[in-house]
N, C-alpha and C positions, 0 to 999 in steps of 0.2 A: 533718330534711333527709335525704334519701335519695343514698349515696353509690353512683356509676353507673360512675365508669370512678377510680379511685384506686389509684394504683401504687405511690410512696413518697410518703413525708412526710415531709420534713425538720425535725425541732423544734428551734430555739436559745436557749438558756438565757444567763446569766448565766458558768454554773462550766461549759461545755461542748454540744457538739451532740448529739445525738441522730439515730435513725432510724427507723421506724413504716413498714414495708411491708404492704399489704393484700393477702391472694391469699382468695378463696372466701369463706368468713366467718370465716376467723381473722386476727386483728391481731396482728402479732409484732414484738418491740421489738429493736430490734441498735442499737449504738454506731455514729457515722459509720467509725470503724475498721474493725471489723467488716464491714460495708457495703461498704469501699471495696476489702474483702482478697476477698470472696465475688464483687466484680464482675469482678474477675480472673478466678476460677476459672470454667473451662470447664465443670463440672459447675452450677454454678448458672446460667449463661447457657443448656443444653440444659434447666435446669429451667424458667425461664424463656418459653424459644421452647414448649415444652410446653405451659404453660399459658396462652399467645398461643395457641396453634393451638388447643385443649381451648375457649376461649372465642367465638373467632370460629365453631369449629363448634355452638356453642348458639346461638349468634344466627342462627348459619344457617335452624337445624331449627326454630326458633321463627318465620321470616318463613315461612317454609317451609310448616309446616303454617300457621299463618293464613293465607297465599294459600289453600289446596289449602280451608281450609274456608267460603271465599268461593264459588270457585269452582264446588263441587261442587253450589253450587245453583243453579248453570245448567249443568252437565251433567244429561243425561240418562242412567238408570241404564242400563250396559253391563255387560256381564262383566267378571269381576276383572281389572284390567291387573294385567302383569309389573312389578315392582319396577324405578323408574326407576335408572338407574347414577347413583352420587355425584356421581363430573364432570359427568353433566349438569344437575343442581339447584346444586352449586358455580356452573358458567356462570351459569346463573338467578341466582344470590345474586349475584355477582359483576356483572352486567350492568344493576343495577336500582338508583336511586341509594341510598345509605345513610340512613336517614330518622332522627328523633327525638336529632339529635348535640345534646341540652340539658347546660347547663351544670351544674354540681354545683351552683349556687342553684338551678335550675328545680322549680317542682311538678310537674312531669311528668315520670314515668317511663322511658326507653329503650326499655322492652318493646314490641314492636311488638303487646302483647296487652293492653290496659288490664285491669287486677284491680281489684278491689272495694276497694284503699287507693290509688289512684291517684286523684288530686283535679283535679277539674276542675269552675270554679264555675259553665257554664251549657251546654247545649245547644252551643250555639256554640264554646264553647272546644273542644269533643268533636270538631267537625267539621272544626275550623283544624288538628286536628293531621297530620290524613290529606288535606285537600282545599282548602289554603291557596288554589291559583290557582282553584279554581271559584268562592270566594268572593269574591276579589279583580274576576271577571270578572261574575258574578250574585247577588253581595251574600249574607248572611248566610243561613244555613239559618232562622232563626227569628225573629221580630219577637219582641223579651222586656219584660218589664215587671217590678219588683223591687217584691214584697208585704213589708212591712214588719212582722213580729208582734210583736215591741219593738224598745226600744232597742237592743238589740245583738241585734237576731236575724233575720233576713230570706230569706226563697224566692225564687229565682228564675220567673218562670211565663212559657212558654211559651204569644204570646197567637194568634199564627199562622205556619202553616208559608211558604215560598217556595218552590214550585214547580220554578221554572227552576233554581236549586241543584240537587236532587235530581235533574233530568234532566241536569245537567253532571255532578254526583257519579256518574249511572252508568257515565258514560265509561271507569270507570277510577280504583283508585288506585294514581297512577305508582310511589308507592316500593314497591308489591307488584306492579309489572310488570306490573298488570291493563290490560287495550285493550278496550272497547265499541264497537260502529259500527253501522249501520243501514242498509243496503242497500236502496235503492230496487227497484231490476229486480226483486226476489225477495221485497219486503216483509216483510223481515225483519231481526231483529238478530243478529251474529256478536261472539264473543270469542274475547281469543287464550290460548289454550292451550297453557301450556309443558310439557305431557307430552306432545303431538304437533306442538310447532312452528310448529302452525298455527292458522286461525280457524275454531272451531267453530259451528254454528248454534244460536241460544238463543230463546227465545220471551218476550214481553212478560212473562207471567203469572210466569216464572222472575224475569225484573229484577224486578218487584215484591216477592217474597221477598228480594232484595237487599238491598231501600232499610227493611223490617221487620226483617233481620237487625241492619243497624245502628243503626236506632232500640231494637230491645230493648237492642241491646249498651248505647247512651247510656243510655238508663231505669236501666240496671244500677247505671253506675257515676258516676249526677250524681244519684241517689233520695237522697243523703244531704244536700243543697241543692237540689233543684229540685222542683216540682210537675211531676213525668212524665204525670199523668193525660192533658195535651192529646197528648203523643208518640203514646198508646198508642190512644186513643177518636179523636182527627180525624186525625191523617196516616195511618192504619193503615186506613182506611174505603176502600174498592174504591174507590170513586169516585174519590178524592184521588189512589189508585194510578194508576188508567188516566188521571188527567191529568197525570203524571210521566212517565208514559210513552211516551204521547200529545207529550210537548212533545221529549223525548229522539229521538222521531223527526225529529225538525226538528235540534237541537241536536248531536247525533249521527253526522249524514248523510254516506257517503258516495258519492263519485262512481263512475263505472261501472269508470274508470282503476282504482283501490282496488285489484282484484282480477283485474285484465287488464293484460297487459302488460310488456315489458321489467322493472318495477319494481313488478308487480302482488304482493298478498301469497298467501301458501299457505292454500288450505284445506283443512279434512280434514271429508267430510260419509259416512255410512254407512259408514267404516270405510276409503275412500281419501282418497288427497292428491290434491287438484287441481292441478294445475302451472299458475300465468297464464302462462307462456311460450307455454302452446300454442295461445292464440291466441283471438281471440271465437268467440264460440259459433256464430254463425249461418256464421262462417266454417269450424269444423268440421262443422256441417251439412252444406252445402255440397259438400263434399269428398269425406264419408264415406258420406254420403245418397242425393243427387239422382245419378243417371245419364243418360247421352242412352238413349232407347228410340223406333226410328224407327216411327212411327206414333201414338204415346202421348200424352195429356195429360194435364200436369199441371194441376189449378187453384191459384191462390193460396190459396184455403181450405183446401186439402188440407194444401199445402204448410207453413203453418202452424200447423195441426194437427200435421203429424208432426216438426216441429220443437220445437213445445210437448214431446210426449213424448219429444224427445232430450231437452230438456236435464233435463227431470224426471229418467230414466233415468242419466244422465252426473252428474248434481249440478251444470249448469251453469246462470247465470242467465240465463231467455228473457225478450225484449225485448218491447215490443206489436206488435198485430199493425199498426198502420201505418208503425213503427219498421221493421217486419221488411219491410213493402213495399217502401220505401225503399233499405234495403241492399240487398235480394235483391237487388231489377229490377238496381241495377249490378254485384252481386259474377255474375250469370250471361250477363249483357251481355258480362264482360269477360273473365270464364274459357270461355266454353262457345260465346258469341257468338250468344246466343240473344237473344232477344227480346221486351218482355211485350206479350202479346197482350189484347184484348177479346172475343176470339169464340172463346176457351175453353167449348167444351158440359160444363156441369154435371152433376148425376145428376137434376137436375129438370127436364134438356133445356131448360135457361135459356143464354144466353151468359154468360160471365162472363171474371172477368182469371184470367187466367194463361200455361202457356208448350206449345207444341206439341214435339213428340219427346223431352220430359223426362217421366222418373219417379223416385218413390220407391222406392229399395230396402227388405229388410225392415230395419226399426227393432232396432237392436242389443237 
């Protein structure tokens, strides 16, 4: 039995009580007297508080780095950052819920890092410990079947993976404050990033490394019960990967609201913040872009054009271009009180849509 959180121990006898306090890895034996005189003193209650603070900062720095080494394999390699401040990884630790509170019978460890004595009898049991509700919502990571070599002796085997799992698993796991999403407009995936507060951009190919880091971690620590071979030769195959991924796009998804708006979240793309306060993209277009210019045409193809390379430029996400027809024609209707035209002259001295006495400025 592995003892996880054990404070005092009260033993009763026969001829009297006893008392057994655990701190670190010494066991130390005091009479209930004893016990009851040191609870008094002030000096043992600051030793105490001490080694409450000394603990909860190990558990800290332990979620801590396991996020950071999830993580890093969807960042993209940058220059060294500065050393984050205490209080802001405290916040982090503090804000993310407590995970792994098992009872002193549990086989399972506390450590939010499974070790090679940490038992766990299948695939499955490995993935309930961190991704209980994806299971609960897309059933088990693995179809298993129990090979029997004697009497008393038997393998777990691993006869097929589940898909849909793995695209829920990469959402995120919430007691490391991990967030995944999928951004249509931009076709791409973003996480959040607690050393800039915000969602970063990650590529498919990166989740993939994800979903193998935890499969080696299980291989690791279920090899002493389980036939790993199918973990590591069929889910680990490209093919398998980009249809995890492939479904996480679906399962994943978010709306355009996500990242726009009163309630929209922060991104942080090439080294700035994107604030959603400021508003949709086509509407800082708009704004910042188009001008009246009396004689001038614009066409819509232009115009969309030089909008695709704001938002490229700006890190914001552009819409399609029928999308963008749509909004324009009313966002210039109604600010400018212009009007979309058909007998727009092209550069192929063709007609075409768009709008008379507007132009593009230059493109920031």
């Amino acid at each position: 039995m592995q003892l996880s959180k054990v404070a005092v121990q009260l033993t009763a006898t026969t001829t009297g009580g006893g008392l057994s306090s655990y701190s670190g890895h010494t066991l130390q034996t005091m009479s209930y007297l004893e016990w009851s005189r040191s609870a008094e003193d002030p000096h043992y209650a600051e030793q105490r508080a001490r080694e409450k603070a000394a603990e909860l900062s190990s558990k800290m720095w332990e979620k801590w780095a396991e996020s950071e080494r999830i993580l890093n394999l969807l960042r993209s390699i940058q220059p060294t950052a500065a050393k984050l401040p205490e209080q802001m990884i405290e916040k982090w630790y503090h804000s993310n819920p407590k995970s792994h509170e098992f009872s002193l019978t549990s086989d399972i460890s506390e450590s939010f890092i499974p070790s090679a004595q940490t038992f766990f009898r299948s695939p499955n049991d490995f993935f309930k410990r961190d991704f209980e509700s994806q299971i609960e919502t897309f059933g088990k990571p693995f179809f298993e079947q129990t090979v029997y070599l004697r009497l008393d002796s038997s393998v777990c085997m691993p006869v097929s993976s589940n898909p849909f799992f793995f695209a829920a698993m990469l959402g995120g796991n919430a007691f490391l404050g991990h967030q995944v999403v999928f951004f249509p407009p931009e076709d791409r995936f973003y996480f959040l990033d607690p050393t800039v507060s915000a969602f970063r951009p990650t590529t498919a190919e990166k989740l993939q490394l994800v979903v193998k880091h935890y499969l080696c971690k299980c291989a690791h620590v279920c090899s002493h019960s389980v036939n790993v071979k199918p973990l590591m030769d069929d889910v680990c195959r490209n093919q398998v990967l980009r249809d995890v991924t492939d479904k996480a796009k679906i399962i994943l998804e978010a709306d355009r609201s996500f990242f726009e708006g009163a309630d929209g979240k922060v991104r942080y793309i090439d080294g700035k913040l994107l604030n959603p306060a400021d508003g949709p993209s086509h509407l800082q277009f708009a704004a910042e872009i188009i001008a009246r210019q009396q004689g001038a045409w614009l066409t819509l193809s232009e115009a969309y054009s030089q909008y695709a390379l704001y938002c490229r430029q700006k890190g914001l996400s552009n819409m399609s271009a029928p999308e963008f027809k749509s909004v324009m024609t009313v966002e210039i209707r109604q600010s400018m009180n212009v009007k979309l035209r058909h007998d727009v002259p092209s550069e192929d001295a063709k007609q075409t849509l768009g709008w008379k006495n507007l132009a593009c400025l230059a493109s920031v």
